[in-house]
C-alpha positions in Angstrom: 39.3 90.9 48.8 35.8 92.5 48.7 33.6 91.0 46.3 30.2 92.8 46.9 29.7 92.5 50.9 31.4 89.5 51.4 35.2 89.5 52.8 37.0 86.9 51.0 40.2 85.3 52.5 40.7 83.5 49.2 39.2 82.9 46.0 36.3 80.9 47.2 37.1 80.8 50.7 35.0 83.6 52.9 36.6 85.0 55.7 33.5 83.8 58.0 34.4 80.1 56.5 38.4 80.5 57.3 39.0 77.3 59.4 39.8 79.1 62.4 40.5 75.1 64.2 43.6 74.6 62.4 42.3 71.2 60.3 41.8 73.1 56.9 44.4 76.5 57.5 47.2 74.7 55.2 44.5 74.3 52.5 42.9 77.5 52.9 46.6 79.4 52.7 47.7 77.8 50.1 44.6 78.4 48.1 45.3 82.4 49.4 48.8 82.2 48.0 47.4 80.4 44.7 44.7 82.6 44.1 46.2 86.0 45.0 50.3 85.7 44.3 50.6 82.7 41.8 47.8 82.6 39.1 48.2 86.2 38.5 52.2 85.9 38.2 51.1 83.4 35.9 48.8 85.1 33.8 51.7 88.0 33.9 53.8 85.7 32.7 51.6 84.3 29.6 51.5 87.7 28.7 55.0 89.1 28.9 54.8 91.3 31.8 58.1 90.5 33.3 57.9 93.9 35.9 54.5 93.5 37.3 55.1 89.6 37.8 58.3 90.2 39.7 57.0 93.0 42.0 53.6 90.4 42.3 56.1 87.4 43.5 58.3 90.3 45.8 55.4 90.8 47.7 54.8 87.1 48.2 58.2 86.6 49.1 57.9 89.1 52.1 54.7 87.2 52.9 56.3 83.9 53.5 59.3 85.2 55.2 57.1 87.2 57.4 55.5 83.7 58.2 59.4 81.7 58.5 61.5 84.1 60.9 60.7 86.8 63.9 63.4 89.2 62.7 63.5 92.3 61.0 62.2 92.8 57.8 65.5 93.0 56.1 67.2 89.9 58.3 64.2 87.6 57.4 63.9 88.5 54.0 67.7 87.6 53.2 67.8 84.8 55.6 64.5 83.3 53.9 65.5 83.8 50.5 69.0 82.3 51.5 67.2 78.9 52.5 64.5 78.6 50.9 65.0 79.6 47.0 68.4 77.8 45.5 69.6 80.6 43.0 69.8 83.1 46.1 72.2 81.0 48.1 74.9 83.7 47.9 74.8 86.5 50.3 75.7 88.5 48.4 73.0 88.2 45.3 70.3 88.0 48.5 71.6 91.2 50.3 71.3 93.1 46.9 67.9 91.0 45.9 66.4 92.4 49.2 67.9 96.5 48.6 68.2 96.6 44.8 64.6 94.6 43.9 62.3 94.3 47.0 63.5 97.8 48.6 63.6 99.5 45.1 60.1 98.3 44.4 58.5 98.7 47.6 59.4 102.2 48.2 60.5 103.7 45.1 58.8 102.0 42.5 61.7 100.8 40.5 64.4 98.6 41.0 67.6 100.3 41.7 71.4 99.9 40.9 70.2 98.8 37.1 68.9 95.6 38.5 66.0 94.1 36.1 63.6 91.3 35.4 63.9 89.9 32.2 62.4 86.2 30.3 65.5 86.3 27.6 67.9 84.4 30.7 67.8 80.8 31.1 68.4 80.9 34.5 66.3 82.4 37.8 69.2 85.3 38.9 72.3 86.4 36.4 74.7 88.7 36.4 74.6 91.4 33.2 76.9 94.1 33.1 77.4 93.9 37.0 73.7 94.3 37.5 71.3 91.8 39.1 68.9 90.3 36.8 66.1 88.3 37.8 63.5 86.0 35.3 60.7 86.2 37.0 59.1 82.8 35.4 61.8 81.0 37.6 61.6 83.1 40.3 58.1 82.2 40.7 58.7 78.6 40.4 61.0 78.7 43.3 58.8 80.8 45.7 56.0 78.0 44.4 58.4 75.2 45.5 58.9 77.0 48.7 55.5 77.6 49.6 54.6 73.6 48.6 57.1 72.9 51.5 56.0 75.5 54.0 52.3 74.0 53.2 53.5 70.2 53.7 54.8 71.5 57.2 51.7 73.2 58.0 49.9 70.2 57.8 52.3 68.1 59.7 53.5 70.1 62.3 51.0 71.8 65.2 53.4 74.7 66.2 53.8 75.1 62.2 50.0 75.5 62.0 49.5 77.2 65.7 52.0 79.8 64.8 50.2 81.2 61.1 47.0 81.0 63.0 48.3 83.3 65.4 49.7 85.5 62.8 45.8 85.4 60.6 43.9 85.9 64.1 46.4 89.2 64.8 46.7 90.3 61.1 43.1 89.9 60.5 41.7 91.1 63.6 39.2 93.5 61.5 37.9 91.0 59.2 37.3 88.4 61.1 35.2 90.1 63.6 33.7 91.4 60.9 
């Protein structure tokens, strides 16, 4: 994010102040992850905007899974989802989360099959009419859980920590020389 002439890797955290060492990188992620994918889905969610908060948390979702597993986008974003949020255990409601919602969304701008994102279920994923339906509030409580975890490893584990900061140093090439 651009904020006058000043790169910002987070809110508050400049990309010339990224901890580039490894010491502060789980902080300075999570407060990425916060700043950009979680206190907007929750200000989406305060104001009833069920589509836009589940697209938001779709994109985070690829995010961390990008992070997790080498493989194609499609393995890694079933296989994360799989193991890492507990209402997408089945393959089956993961294979069509990944080509009904994050599929749909990315490149069509809708989600397909008459999958949608609704508040009114008292669960995270539910099946209405045969169609996948996701409530986003939930949804982003799991992908929060999963992120608290991925973090706690990050600051416990050096090939964890070595890993993302390969991944920022390649991803980021521009702005950081910048």
């Amino acid at each position: 994010m651009r904020i006058a002439d000043i790169l910002y890797f987070a809110p508050g955290i400049k990309f010339a102040e990224l901890d580039l060492s490894g010491h502060k990188l789980a902080e300075h992620f999570e407060k990425r992850m916060q700043g950009f994918y979680f206190e907007p889905a929750a200000s989406l969610i305060r104001n009833g905007h069920a589509f836009a908060c589940g697209l938001l948390l779709v994109s985070c979702i690829d995010t961390l899974a990008r992070l997790h597993l080498p493989a194609g986008v499609g393995n890694r974003f079933r296989s994360w989802v799989r193991a890492q949020l507990q209402s997408f255990t089945s393959n089956d409601v993961a294979h069509r989360f990944y080509d009904e919602f994050r599929n749909g969304l990315v490149h069509e701008g809708r989600i397909k099959n008459g999958g949608q994102f609704s508040f009114e279920q008292p669960e995270t994923v539910a099946m209405v009419s045969g169609c996948l339906s996701i409530n986003p509030k939930y949804l982003a409580d799991e992908v929060n859980d999963a992120l608290h975890r991925y973090v706690a490893e990050l600051k416990c584990d050096t090939n964890t920590r070595n890993k993302l900061l390969n991944s920022i140093k390649t991803d980021f090439q521009h702005e950081l020389e910048g």
